[in-house]
C-alpha positions as CSV (number, residue, x, y, z in Angstrom):
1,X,78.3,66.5,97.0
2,X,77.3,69.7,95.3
3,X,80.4,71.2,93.5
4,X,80.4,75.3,92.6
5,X,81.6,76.0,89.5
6,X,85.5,77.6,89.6
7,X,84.9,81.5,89.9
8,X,86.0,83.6,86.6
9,X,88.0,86.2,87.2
10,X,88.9,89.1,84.1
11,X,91.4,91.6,84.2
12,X,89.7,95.3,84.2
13,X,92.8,97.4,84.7
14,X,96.1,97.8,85.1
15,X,97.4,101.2,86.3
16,X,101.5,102.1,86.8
17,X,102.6,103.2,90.1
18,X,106.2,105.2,90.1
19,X,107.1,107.3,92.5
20,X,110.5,107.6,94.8
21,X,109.8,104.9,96.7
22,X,107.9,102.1,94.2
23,X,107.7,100.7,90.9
24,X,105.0,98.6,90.4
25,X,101.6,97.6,88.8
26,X,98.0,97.4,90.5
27,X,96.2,95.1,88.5
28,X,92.3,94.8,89.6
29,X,90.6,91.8,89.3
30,X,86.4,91.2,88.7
31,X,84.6,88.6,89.2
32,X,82.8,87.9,85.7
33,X,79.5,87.4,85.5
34,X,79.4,87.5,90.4
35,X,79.1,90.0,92.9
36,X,80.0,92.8,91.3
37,X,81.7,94.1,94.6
38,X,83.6,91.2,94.7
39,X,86.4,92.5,93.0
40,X,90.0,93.2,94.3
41,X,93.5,95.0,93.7
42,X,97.1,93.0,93.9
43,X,100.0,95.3,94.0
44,X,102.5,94.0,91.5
45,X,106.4,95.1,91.9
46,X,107.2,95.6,88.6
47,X,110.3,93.3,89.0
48,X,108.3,90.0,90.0
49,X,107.4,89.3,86.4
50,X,111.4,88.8,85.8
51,X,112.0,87.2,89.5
52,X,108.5,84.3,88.9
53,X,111.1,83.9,85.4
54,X,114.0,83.2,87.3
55,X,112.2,81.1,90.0
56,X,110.7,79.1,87.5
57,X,112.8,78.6,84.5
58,X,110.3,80.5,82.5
59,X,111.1,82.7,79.4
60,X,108.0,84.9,78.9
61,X,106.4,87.4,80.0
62,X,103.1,85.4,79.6
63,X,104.2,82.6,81.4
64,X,104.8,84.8,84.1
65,X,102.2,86.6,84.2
66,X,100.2,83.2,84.4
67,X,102.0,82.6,87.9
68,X,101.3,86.3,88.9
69,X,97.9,86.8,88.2
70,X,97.0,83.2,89.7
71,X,98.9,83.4,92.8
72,X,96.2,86.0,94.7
73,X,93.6,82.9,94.0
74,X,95.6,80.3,95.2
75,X,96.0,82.0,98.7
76,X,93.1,81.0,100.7
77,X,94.6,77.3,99.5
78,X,97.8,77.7,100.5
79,X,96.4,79.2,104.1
80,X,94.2,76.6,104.8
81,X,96.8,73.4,104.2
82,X,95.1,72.2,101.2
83,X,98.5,73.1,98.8
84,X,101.8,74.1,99.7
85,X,103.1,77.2,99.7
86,X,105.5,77.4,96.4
87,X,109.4,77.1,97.1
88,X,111.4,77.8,94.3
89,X,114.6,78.7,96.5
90,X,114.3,75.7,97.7
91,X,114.0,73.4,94.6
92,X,116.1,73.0,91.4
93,X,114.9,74.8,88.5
94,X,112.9,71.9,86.7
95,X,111.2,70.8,90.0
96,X,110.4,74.6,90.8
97,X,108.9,74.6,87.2
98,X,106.6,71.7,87.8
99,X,105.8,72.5,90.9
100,X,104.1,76.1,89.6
101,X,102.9,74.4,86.3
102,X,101.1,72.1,88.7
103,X,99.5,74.7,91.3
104,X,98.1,76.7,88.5
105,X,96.1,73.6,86.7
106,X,94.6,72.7,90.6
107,X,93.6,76.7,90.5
108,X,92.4,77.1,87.4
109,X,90.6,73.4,87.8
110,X,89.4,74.4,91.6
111,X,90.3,78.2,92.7
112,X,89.6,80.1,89.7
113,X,90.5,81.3,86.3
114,X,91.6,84.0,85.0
115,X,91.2,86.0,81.8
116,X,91.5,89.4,80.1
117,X,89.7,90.1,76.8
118,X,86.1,88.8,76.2
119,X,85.8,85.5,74.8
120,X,85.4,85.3,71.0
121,X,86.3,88.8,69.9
122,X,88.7,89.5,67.2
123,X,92.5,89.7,67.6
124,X,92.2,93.6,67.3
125,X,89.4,93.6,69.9
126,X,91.1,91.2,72.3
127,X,94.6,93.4,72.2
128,X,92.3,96.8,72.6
129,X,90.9,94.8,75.6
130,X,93.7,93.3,77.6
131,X,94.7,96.3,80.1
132,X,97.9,93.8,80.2
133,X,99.4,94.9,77.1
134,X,100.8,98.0,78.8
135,X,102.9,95.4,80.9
136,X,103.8,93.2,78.0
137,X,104.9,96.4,76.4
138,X,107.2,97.3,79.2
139,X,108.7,94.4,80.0
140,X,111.8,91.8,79.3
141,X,112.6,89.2,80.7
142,X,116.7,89.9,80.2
143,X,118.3,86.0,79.7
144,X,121.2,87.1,81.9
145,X,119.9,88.5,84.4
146,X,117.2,85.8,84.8
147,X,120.2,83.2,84.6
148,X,122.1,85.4,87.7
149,X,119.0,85.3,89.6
150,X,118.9,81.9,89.4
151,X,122.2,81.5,90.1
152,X,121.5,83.1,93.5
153,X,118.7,80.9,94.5
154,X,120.7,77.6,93.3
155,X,123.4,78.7,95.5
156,X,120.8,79.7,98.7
157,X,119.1,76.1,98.2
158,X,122.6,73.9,98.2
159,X,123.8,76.2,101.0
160,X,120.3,74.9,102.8
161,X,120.5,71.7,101.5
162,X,124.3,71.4,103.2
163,X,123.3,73.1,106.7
164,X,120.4,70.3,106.5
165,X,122.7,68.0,106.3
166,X,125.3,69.4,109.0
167,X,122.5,69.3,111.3
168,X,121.1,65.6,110.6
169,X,124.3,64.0,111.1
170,X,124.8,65.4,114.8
């Protein structure tokens, strides 16, 4: 069996979108060192970076960028059965967190990996080129309103977890 080595990925850009009707991010992707058309765009509500916190019990921006920026990667996965689609509503916090800590190490082991500055440059070169910094910059993860988030989803997943059980003891 011939095994192809896990595509690299690097951040190029990040560019704001506000207007009336959005706030988000577009962050584009490029294959590093592949077809140089094979790059792409994910659309990033600005609010998902404190919502993949509350999902997953995370506290940092990074880590939840590191769900973010892997989840366009793990799609063609999740699509063709070979993981499951993630369901933090569905799961207590703890599970939910091992259940993303474990989908990123089969992408970045299978799917691909991804990165922002070049390899080996200085501190000041690496935070000149991570395009991310402008997100890092503007945003926090807010403790409470994480917490109340979660709240929501804990309450959604017993309120599941009791119709489940209405309808298996008919």
């Amino acid at each position: 069996m011939v095994t192809m080595p896990v595509q690299q990925w690097r951040i190029a850009e990040v560019r704001e979108v506000v207007n009336p009707d959005e706030n988000a991010w577009l962050i584009t992707y490029e294959p590093v060192g592949g077809e140089p058309n094979a790059g792409f765009v994910a659309y990033v509500p600005k609010e998902a970076v404190e919502v993949r916190a509350a999902e997953y019990g995370l506290t940092t921006v990074d880590e939840a960028l590191d769900v973010i920026l892997h989840a366009p990667l793990l799609a063609s996965a999740h699509a063709a059965g070979e993981l499951d689609m993630p369901s933090p509503a569905l799961l207590d916090v703890e599970t939910a967190r091992a259940q993303v800590a474990e989908q990123l190490a089969v992408c970045k082991a299978k799917c691909g990996v991804v990165t922002t500055a070049a390899a080996g440059a200085g501190r000041a070169a690496k935070a000149a080129a991570d395009p991310l910094q402008v997100i890092r910059e503007q945003t926090r993860i807010d403790p409470v309103r994480s917490a109340t988030i979660r709240m929501e989803m804990d309450r959604y997943r017993l309120a599941h977890e009791a119709e489940q059980e209405k309808g298996g003891g008919r």
